[in-house]
PDB file of N, CA, C, O and CB in Angstrom:
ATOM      1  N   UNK A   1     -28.876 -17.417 -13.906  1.00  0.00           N
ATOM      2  CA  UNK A   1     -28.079 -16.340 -14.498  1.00  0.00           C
ATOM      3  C   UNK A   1     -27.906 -15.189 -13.508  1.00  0.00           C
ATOM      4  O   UNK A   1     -26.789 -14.681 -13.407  1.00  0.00           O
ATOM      5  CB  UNK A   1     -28.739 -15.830 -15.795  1.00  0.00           C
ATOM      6  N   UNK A   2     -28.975 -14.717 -12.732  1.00  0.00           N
ATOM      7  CA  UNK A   2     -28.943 -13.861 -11.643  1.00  0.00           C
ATOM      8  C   UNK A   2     -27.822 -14.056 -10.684  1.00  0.00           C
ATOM      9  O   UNK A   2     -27.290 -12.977 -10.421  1.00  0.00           O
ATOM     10  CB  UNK A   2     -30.134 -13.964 -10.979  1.00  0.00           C
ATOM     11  N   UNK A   3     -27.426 -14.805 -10.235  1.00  0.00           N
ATOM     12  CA  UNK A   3     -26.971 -15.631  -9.432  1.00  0.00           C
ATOM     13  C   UNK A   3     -25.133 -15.860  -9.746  1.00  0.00           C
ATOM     14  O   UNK A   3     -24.152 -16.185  -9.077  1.00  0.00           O
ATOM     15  CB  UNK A   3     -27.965 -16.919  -9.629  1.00  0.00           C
ATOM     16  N   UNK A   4     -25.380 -15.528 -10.949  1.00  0.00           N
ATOM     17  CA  UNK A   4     -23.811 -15.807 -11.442  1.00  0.00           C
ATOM     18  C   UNK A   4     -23.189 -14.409 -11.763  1.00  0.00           C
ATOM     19  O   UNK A   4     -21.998 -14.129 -11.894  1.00  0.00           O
ATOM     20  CB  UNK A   4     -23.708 -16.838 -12.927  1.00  0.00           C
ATOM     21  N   UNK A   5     -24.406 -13.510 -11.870  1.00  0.00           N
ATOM     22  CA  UNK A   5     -23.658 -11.656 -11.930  1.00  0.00           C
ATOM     23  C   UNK A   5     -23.632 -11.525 -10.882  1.00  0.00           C
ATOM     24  O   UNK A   5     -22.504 -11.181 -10.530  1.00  0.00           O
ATOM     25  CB  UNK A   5     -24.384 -10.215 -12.559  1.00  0.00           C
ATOM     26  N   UNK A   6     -24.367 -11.621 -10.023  1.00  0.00           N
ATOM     27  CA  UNK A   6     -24.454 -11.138  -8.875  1.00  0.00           C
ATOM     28  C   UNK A   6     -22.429 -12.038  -8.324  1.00  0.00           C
ATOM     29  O   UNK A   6     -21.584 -11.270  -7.863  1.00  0.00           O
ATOM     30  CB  UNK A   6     -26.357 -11.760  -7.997  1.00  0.00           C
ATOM     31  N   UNK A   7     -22.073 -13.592  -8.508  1.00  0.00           N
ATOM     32  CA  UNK A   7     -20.941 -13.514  -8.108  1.00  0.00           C
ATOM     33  C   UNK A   7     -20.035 -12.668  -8.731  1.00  0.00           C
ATOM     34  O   UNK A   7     -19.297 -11.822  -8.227  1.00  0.00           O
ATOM     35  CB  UNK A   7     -20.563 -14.548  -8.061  1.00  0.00           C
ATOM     36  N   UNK A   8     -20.192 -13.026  -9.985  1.00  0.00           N
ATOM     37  CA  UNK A   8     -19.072 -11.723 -10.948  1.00  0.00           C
ATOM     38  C   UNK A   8     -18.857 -10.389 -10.069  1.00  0.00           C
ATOM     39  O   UNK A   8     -17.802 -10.033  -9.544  1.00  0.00           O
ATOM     40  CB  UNK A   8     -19.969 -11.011 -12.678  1.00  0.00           C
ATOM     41  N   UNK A   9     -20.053  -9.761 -10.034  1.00  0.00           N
ATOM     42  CA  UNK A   9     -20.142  -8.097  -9.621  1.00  0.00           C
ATOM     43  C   UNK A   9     -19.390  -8.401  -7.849  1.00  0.00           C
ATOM     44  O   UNK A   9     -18.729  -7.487  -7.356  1.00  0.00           O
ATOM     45  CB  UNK A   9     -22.390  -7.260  -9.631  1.00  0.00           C
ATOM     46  N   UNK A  10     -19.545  -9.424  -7.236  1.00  0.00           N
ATOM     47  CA  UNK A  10     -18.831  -9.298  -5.925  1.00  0.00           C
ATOM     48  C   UNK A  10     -17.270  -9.333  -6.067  1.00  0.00           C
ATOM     49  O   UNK A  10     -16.542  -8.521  -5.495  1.00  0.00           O
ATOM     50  CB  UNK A  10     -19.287 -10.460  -4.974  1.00  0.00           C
ATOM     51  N   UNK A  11     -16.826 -10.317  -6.858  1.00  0.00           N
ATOM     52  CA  UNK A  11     -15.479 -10.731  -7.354  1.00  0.00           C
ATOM     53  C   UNK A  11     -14.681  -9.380  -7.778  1.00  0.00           C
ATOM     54  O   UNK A  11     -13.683  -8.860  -7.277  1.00  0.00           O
ATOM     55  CB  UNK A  11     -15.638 -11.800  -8.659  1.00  0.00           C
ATOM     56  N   UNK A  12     -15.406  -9.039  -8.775  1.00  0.00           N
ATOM     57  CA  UNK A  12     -14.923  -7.537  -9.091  1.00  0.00           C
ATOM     58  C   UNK A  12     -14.608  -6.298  -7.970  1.00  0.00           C
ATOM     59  O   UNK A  12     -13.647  -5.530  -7.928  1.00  0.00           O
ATOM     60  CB  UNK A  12     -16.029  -6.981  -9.951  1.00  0.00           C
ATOM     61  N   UNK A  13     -15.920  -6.413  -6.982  1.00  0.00           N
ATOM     62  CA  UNK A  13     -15.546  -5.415  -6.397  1.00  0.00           C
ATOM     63  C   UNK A  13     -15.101  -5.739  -5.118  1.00  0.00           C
ATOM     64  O   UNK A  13     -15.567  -4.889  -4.359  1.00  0.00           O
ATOM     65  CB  UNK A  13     -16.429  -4.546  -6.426  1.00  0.00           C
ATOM     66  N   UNK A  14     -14.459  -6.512  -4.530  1.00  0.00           N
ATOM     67  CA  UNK A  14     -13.736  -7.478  -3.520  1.00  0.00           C
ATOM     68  C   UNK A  14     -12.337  -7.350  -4.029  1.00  0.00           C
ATOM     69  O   UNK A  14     -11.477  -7.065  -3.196  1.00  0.00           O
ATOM     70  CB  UNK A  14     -14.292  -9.134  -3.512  1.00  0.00           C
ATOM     71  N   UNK A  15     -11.833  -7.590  -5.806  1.00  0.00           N
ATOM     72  CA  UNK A  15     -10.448  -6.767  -6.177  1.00  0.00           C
ATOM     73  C   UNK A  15     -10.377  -5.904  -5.955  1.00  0.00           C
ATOM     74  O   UNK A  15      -9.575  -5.615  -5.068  1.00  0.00           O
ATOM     75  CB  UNK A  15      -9.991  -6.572  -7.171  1.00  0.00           C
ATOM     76  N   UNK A  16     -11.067  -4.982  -6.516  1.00  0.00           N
ATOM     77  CA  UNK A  16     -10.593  -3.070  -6.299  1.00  0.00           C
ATOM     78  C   UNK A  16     -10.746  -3.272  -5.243  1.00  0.00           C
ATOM     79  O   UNK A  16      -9.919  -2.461  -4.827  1.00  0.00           O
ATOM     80  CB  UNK A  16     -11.442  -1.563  -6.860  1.00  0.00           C
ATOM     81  N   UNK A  17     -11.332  -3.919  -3.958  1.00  0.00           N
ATOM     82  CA  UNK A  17     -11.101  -3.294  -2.602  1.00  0.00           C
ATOM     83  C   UNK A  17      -9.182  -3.707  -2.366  1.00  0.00           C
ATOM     84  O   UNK A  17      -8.145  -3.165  -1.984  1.00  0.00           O
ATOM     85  CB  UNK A  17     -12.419  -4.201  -1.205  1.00  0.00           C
ATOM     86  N   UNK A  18      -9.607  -4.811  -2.817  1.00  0.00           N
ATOM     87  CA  UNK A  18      -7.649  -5.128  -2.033  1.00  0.00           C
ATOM     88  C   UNK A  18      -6.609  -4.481  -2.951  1.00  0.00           C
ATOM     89  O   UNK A  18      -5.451  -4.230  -2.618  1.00  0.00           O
ATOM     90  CB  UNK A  18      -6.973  -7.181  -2.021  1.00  0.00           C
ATOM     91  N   UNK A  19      -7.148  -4.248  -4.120  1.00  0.00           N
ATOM     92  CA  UNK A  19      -5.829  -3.370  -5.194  1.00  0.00           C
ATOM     93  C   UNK A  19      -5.982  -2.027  -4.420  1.00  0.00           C
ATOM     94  O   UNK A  19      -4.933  -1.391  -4.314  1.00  0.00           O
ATOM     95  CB  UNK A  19      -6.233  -3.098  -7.333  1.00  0.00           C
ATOM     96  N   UNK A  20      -6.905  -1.570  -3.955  1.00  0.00           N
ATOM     97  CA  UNK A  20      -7.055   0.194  -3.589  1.00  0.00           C
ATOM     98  C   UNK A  20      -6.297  -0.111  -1.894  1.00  0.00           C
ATOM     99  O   UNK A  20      -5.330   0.591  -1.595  1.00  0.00           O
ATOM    100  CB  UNK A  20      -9.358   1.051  -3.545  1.00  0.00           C
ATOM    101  N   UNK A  21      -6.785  -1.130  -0.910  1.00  0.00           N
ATOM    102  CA  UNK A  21      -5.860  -1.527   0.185  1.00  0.00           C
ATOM    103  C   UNK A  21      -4.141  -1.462  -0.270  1.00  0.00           C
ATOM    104  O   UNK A  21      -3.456  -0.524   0.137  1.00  0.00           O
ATOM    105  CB  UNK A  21      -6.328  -3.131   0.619  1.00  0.00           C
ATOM    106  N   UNK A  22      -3.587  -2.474  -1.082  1.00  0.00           N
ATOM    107  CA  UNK A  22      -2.474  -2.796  -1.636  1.00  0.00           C
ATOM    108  C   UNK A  22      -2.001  -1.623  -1.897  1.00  0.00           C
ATOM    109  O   UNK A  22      -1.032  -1.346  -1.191  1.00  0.00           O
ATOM    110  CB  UNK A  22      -2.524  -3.631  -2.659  1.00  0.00           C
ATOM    111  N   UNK A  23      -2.455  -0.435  -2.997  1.00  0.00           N
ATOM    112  CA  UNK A  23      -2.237   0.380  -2.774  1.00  0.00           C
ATOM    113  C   UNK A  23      -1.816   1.356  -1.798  1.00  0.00           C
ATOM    114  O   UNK A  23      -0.671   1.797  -1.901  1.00  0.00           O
ATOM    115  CB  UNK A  23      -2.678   0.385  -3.099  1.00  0.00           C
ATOM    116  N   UNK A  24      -2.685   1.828  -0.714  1.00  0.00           N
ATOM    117  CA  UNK A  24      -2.454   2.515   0.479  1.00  0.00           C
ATOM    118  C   UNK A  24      -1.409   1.726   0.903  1.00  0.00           C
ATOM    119  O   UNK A  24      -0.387   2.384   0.709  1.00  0.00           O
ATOM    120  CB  UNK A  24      -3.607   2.663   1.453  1.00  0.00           C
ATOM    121  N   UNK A  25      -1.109   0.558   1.426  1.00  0.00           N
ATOM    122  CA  UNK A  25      -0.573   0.046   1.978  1.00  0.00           C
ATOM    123  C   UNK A  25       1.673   0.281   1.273  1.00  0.00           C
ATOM    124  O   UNK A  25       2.786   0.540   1.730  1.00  0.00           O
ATOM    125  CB  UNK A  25      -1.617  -1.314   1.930  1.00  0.00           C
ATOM    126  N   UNK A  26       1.224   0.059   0.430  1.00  0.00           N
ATOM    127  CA  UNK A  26       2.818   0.271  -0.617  1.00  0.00           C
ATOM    128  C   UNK A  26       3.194   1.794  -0.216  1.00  0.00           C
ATOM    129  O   UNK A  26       4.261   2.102   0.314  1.00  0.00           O
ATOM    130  CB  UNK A  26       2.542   0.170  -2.796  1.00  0.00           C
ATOM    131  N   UNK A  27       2.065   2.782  -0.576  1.00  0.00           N
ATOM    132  CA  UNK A  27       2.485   4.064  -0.250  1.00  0.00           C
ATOM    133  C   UNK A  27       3.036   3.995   1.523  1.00  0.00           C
ATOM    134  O   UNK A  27       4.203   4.150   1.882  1.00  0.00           O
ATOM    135  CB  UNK A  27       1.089   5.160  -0.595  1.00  0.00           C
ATOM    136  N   UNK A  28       2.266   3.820   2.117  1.00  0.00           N
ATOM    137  CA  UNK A  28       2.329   4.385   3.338  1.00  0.00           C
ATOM    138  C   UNK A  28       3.744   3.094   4.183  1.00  0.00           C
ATOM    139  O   UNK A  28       4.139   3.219   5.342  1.00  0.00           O
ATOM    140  CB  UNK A  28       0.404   4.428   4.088  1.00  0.00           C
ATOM    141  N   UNK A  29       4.135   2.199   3.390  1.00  0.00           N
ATOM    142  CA  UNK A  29       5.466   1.830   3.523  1.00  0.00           C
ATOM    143  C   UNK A  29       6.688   2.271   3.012  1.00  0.00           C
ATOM    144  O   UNK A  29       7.860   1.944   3.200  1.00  0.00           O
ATOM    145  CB  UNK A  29       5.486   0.892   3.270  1.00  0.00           C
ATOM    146  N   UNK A  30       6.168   3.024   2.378  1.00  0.00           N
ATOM    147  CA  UNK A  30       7.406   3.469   0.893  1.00  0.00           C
ATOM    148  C   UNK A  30       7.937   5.240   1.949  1.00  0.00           C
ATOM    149  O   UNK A  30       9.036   5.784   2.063  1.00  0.00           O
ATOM    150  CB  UNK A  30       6.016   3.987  -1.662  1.00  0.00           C
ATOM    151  N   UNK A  31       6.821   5.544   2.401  1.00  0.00           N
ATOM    152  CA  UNK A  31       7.195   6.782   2.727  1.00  0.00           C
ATOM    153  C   UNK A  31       8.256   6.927   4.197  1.00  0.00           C
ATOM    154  O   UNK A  31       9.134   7.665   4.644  1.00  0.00           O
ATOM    155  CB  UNK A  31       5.801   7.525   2.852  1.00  0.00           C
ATOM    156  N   UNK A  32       7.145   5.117   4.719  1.00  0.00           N
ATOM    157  CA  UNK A  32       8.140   5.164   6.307  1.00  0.00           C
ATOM    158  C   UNK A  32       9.472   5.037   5.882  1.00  0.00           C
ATOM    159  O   UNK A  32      10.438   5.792   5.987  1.00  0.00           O
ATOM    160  CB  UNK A  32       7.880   3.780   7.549  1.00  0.00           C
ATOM    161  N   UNK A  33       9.287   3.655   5.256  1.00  0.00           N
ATOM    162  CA  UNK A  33      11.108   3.488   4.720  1.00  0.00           C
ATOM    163  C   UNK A  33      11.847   4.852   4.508  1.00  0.00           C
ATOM    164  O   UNK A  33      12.822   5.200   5.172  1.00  0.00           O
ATOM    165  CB  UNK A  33      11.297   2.661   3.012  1.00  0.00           C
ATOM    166  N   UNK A  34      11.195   5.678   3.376  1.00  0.00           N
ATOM    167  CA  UNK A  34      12.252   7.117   3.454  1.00  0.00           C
ATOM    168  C   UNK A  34      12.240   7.551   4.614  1.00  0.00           C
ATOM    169  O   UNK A  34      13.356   8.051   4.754  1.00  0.00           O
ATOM    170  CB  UNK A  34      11.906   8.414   2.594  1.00  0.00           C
ATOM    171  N   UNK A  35      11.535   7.711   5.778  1.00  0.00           N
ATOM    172  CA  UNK A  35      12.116   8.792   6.782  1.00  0.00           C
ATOM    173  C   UNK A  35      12.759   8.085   7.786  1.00  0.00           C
ATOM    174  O   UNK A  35      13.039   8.744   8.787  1.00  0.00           O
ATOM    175  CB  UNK A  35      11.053   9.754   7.454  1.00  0.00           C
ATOM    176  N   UNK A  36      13.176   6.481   7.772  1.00  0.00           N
ATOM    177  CA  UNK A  36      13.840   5.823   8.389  1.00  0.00           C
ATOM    178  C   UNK A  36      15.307   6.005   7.675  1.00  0.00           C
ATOM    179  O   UNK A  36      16.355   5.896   8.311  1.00  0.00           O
ATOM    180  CB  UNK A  36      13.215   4.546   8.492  1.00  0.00           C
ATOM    181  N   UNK A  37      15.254   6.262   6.442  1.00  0.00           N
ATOM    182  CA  UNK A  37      16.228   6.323   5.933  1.00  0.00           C
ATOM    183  C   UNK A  37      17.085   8.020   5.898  1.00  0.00           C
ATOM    184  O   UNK A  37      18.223   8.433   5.672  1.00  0.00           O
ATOM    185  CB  UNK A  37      15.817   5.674   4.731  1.00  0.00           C
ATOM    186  N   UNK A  38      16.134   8.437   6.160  1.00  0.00           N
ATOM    187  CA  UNK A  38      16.584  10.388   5.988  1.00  0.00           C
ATOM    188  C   UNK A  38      16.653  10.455   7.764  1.00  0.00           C
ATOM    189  O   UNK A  38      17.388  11.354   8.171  1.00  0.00           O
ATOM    190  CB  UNK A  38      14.779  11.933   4.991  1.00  0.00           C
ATOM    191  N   UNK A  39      16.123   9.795   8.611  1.00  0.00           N
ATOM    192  CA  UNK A  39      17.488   9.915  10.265  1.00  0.00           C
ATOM    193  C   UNK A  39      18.307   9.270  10.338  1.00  0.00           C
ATOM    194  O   UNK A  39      19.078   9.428  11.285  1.00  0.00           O
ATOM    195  CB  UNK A  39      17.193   9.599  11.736  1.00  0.00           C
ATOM    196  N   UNK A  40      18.568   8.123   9.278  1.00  0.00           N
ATOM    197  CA  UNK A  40      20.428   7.361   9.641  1.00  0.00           C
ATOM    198  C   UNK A  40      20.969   8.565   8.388  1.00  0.00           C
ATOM    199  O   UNK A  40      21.892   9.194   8.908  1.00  0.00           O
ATOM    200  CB  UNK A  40      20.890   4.805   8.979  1.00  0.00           C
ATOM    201  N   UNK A  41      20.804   8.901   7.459  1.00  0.00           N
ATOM    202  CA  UNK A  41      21.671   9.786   7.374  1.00  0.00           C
ATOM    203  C   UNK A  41      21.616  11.311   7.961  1.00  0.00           C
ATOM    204  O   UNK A  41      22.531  11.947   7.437  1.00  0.00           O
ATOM    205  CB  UNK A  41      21.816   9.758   6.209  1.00  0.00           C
ATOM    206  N   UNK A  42      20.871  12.107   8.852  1.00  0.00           N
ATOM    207  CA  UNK A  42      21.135  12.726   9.695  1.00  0.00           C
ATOM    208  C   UNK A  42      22.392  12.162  10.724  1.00  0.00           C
ATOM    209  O   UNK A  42      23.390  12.802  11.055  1.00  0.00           O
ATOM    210  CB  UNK A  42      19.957  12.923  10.158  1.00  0.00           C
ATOM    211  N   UNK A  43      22.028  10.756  11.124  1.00  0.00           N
ATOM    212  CA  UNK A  43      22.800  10.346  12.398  1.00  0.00           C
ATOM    213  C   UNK A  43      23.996  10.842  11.628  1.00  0.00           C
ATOM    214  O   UNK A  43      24.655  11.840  11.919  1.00  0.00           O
ATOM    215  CB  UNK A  43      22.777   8.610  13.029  1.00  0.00           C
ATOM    216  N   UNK A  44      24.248   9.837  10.370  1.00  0.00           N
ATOM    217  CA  UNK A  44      26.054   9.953   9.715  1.00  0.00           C
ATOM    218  C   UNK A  44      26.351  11.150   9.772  1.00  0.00           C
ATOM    219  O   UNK A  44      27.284  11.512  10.489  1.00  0.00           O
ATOM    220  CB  UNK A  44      26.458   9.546   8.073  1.00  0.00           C
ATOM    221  N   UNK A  45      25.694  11.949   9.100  1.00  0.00           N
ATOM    222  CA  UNK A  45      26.038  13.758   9.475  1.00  0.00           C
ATOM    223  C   UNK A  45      26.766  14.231  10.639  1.00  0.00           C
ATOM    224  O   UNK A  45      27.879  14.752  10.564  1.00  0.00           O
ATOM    225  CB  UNK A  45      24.715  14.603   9.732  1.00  0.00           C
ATOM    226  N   UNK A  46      25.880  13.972  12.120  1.00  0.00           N
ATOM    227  CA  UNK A  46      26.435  14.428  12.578  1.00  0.00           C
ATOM    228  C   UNK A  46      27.495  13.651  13.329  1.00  0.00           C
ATOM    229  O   UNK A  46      28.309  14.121  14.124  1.00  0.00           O
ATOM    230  CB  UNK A  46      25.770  15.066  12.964  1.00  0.00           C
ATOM    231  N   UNK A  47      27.377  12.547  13.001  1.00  0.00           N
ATOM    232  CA  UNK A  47      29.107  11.408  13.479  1.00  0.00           C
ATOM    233  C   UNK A  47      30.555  12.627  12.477  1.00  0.00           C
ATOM    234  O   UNK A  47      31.629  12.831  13.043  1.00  0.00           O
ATOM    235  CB  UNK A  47      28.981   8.688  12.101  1.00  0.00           C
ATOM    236  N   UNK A  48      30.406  12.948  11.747  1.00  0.00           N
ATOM    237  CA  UNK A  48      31.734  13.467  10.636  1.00  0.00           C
ATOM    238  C   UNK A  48      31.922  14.752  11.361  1.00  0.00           C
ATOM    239  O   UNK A  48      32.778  15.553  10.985  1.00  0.00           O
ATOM    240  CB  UNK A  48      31.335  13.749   8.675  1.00  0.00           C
TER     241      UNK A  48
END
């Protein structure tokens, strides 16, 4: 029985590590995408 919480309790906390990774990871793509996206429309700006 020891043996089988002890996998449970790793399983568990081996998710929250990659949901809290997954996390960071979404943000810190989400934000590049916007500022890749806020200098092509600078560029268009100043093309007009």
């Amino acid at each position: 029985m020891e043996g089988m919480t002890l996998f449970i309790f790793h399983v568990i906390v081996v998710g929250i590590l990659i949901a809290v990774t997954a996390f960071i990871a979404y943000n810190a793509g989400k934000n590049k995408g916007r500022f890749i996206s806020e200098g092509q429309d600078n560029r268009n700006v100043q093309r007009k």
